[in-house]
N, C-alpha and C positions, 0 to 999 in steps of 0.2 A: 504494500500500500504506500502511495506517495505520501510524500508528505504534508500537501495541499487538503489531498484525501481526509489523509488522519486529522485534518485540521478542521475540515469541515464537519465532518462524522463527531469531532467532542463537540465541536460549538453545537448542532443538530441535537445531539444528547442533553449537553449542560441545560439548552432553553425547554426539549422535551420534561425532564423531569420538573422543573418549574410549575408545570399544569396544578391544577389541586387536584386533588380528590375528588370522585363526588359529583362532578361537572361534568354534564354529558351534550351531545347535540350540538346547536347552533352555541351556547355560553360554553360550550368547550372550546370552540372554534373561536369565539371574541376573545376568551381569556388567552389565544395563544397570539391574537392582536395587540392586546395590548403587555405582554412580554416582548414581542419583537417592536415593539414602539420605543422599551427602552433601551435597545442593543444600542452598542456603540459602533461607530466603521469598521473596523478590524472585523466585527461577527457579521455586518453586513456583506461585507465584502466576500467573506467565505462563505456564506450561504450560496450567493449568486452567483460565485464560481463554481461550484458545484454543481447549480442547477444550468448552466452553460455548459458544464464537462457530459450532463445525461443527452444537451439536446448535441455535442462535438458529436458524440455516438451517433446519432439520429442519422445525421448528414456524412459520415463515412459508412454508413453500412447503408445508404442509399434507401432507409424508412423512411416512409409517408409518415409514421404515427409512432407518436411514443403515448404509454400510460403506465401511473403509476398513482397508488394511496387506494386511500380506502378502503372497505372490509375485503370487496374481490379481489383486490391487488396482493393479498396475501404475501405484503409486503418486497414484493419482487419488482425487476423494474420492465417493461415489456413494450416490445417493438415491433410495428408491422411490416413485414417487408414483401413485396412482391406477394401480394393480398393476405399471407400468415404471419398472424398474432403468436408471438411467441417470446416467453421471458429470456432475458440476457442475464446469464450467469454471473458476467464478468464486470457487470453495474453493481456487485453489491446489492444489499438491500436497503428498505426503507421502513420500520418501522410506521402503524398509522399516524403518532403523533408527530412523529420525524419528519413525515409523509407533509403534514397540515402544516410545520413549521416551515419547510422550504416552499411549499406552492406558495404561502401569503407572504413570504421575506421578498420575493419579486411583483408586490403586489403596491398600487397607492393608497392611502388612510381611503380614499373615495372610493377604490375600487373593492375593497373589505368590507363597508358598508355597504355596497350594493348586494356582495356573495353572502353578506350575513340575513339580507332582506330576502332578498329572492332564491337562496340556495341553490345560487348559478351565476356566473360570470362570464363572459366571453370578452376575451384583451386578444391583445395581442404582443408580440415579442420581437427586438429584432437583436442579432449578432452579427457583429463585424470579426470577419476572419480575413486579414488581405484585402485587395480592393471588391470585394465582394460581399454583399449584404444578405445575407441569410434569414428573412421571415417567417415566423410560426404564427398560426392559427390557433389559441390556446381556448381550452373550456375547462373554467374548474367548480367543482358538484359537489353533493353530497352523497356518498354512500352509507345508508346504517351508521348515519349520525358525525360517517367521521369525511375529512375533504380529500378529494380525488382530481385528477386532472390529466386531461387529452389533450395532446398537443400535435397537429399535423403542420407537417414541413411544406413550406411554398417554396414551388418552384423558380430559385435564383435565378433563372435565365425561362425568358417567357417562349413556349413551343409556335415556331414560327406560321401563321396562319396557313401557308398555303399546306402546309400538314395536314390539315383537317379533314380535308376532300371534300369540302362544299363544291358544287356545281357551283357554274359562275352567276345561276340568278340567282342565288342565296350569297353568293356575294357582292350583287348590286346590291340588294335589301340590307346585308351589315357595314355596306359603308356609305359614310357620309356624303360621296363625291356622286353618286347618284339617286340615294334617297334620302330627302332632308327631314322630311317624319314619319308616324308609325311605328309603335309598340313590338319588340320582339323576344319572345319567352327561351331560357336556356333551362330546360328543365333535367329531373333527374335524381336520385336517394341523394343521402351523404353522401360523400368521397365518391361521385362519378364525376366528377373535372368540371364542372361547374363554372365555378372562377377562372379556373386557367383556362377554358372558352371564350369566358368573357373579358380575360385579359391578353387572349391572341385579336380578338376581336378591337380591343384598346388601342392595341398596335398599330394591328393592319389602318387603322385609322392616323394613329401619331405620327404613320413617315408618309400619309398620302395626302392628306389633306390639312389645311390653314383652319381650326377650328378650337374650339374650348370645350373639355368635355370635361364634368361635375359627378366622382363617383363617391356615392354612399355605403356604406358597405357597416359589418358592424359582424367582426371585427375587419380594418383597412388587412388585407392578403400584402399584394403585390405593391408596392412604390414603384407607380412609374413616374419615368424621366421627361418630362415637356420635350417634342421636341419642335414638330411643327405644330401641334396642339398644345395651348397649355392646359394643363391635367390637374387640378384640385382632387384631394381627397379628405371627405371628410370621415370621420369615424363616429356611430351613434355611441353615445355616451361618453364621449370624450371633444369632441369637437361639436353636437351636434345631440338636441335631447332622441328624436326618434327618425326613422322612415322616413314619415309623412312629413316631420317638419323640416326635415333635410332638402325633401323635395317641394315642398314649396318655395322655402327662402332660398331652394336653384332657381327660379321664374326670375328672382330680381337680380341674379348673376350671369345673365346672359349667356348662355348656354348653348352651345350646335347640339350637345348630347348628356344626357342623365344616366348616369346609372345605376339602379336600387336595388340595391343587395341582394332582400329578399322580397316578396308580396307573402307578406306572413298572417296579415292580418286586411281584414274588412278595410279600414280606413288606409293603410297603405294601399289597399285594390284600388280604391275610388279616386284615391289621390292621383296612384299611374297615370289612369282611365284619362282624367279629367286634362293633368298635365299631357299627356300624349294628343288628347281631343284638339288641346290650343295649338297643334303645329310643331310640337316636339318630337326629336328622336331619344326614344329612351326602351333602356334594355335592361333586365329582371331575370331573376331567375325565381322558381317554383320546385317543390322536392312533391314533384310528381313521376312518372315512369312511362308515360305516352301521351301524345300529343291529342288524346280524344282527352283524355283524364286531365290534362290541364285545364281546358274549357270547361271542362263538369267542374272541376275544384275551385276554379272563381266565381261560376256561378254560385255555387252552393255556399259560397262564403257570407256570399250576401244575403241580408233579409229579404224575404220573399217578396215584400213591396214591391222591394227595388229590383228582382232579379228581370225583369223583361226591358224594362230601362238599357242595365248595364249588359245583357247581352246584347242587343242592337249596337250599343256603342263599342262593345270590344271587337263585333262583326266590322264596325266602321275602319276603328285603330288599329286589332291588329297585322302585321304582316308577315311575321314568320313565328312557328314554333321546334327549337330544336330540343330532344330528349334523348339523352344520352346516358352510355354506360360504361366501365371500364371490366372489359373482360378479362378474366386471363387468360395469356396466349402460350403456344407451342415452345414459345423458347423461353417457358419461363415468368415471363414479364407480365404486363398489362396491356391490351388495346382498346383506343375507343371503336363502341358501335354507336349509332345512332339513327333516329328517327327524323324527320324530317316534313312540316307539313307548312305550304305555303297557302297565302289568301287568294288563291283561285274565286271566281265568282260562284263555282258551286260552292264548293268550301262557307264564302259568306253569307249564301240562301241558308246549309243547312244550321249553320248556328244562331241566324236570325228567327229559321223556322221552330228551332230546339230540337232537332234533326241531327246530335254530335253521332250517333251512332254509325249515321251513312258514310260519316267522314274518313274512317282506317279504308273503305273500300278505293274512294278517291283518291287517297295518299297510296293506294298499291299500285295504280292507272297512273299516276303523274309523275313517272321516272325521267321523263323528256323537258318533264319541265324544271326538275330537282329534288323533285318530291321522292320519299323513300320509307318502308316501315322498319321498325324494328328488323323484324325477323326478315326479312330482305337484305338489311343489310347483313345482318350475321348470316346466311347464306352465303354473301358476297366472301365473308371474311373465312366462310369454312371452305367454299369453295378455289379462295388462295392460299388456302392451306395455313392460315394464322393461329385459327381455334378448331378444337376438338366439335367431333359431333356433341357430347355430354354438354358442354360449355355452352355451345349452340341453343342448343333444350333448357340449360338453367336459367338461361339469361332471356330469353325470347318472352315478351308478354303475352303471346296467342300460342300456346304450347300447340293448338291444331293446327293452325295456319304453316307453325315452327316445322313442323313433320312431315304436311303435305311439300312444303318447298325443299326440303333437303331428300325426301325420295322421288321429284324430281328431276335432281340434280345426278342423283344416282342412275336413274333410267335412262339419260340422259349420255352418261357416260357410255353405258350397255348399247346402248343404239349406235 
């Protein structure tokens, strides 16, 4: 054990035992705030080197995720690499209080307060190694009373858009140089690339066009660099109280493009809607898994009232919806598949009509135009020999659709 190690592990010990007795829950968690209130630099300093040395790990063994604390953490330290979750030996352990002491030692008095309120915090992190800027995506929780935290690695260098394999009319609709407004959805679970679509997206914008683009986000992923756009970011709860009010007070920053994190709730929906209605480009993502399921899930967000209203208008506004996944592939890795459904004028009839069902048929028929489904493309990718048939099946949203296309593909060969 180094000696930094040994140095961080007693200070982690010294403040762990400090706890009282007795103290459980959320007032075990303040009590261990207001101990690290009274550290001096020297214990600050080695906490936080510590908690840099677990994410060093993160980013040489090439994991998306680190997690550790809490009761399931059964005090180990664990990393996902190449889509397996598996504990790392060689990190030592973490006790739970040890656990609680190092997640809030890189935390502000403001952001303790929040994780004591809501028993949940989302920051974020950044490390400088060399000329290179390393950003984390942090969430820290409550497990069975005691704090816990996920921390997913952004990618230091953004995957260059034309990687994607959008057809070219999905890429007049994501850039600015040909569509100046109109709402577009990047949907998708946790950890299917989300942001980093919406940050190849940022790019492909930043070196083509002279504009200003406004991203909201919460927590900020990626810093990017102005280059021909200047690029503000702001971060909710730290720059910025929510969503909604992020994207309003974008209206009076003059803005080419917006972009909102998440559409998590009712009034960030309407908010989109409304901003997108006056002539905005602005791009969202949703943690849905197909582009018919996006359309149900805003609607259904909305009060019934409203729901005939805001379908006509999102029939109006939007213009693309991509829904994506990260597979894993034959060598190992991850690739993305994705779905694909553009605002065709049947496309707008049937979601004006509440007709979203006719729409996966549309999106099988609009290959010419860019349009793609799921399990189409994951066809594409088995038939280049990327992903396994099983892989194909797990990840496909129409397991019968998934089945008829890959035999096929096979009958296909046989002929």
């Amino acid at each position: 054990m180094s000696a930094d190690l040994a140095n961080a592990m007693e200070v982690l010990q010294r403040l762990a035992v400090q706890i009282p007795d007795g103290v459980f829950g959320v007032e075990r968690q303040m009590e261990i705030g207001k101990i690290l209130a009274g550290t001096n630099a020297a214990e600050h300093l080695a906490l936080r080197l510590h908690f840099e040395r677990l994410l060093d790990r993160e980013i040489e063994t090439n994991a998306a995720d680190l997690a550790f604390g809490g009761f399931g953490g059964h005090g180990k330290i664990w990393y996902r690499t190449y889509g397996a979750m598996r504990p790392d030996p060689d990190m030592g352990t973490l006790e739970c209080d040890q656990a609680g002491v190092l997640i809030q030692s890189i935390l502000m008095e403001q952001q303790r307060r929040q994780l004591y309120e809501r028993r949940n915090l989302d920051f974020s992190y950044s490390l400088v190694r060399g000329d290179i800027i390393h950003r984390f995506r942090c969430d820290a929780y409550f497990d069975l009373d005691h704090c816990a935290v996920a921390i997913r690695a952004v990618q230091a260098r953004i995957r260059p858009y034309k990687d994607l394999g959008f057809h070219h009319n999905v890429t007049k609709i994501m850039s600015l140089a040909h569509t100046k407004s109109g709402l577009t959805l990047i949907t998708g679970i946790t950890g299917s690339g989300k942001s980093a679509t919406l940050d190849s997206i940022v790019e492909l914008n930043n070196t083509s066009v002279d504009g200003h683009i406004v991203i909201i986000a919460e927590p900020v992923e990626y810093v990017h660099r102005s280059n021909r756009c200047i690029i503000r970011h702001r971060e909710v709860g730290r720059d910025v109280l929510s969503f909604k009010e992020g994207t309003i007070q974008s209206l009076r920053q003059n803005p080419d493009i917006i972009i909102i994190g998440e559409m998590r709730d009712p009034d960030t929906i309407l908010t989109a809607l409304e901003v997108t209605d006056s002539g905005h480009k602005v791009f969202s993502t949703l943690h849905t898994s197909s582009a018919v399921e996006s359309l149900d899930r805003i609607i259904a967000e909305i009060p019934s009232i409203e729901q005939e209203r805001v379908r006509n208008r999102l029939a109006d506004v939007l213009r693309c919806v991509v829904s994506q996944k990260l597979v894993p592939s034959l060598d190992g890795k991850v690739i993305l598949a994705k779905e694909v459904m553009l605002m065709t004028p049947s496309v707008r009839a049937a979601i004006k009509n509440n007709n979203t069902q006719e729409i996966y048929q549309m999106i099988s028929e609009g290959g010419e135009l860019g349009m793609i489904t799921m399990e189409q493309d994951l066809r594409r990718l088995h038939g280049a020999r990327r992903v396994s048939v099983d892989m194909a099946m797990n990840f496909a949203n129409n397991k019968r659709r998934m089945e008829q296309l890959l035999s096929a593909g096979q009958q296909s060969k046989v002929i």
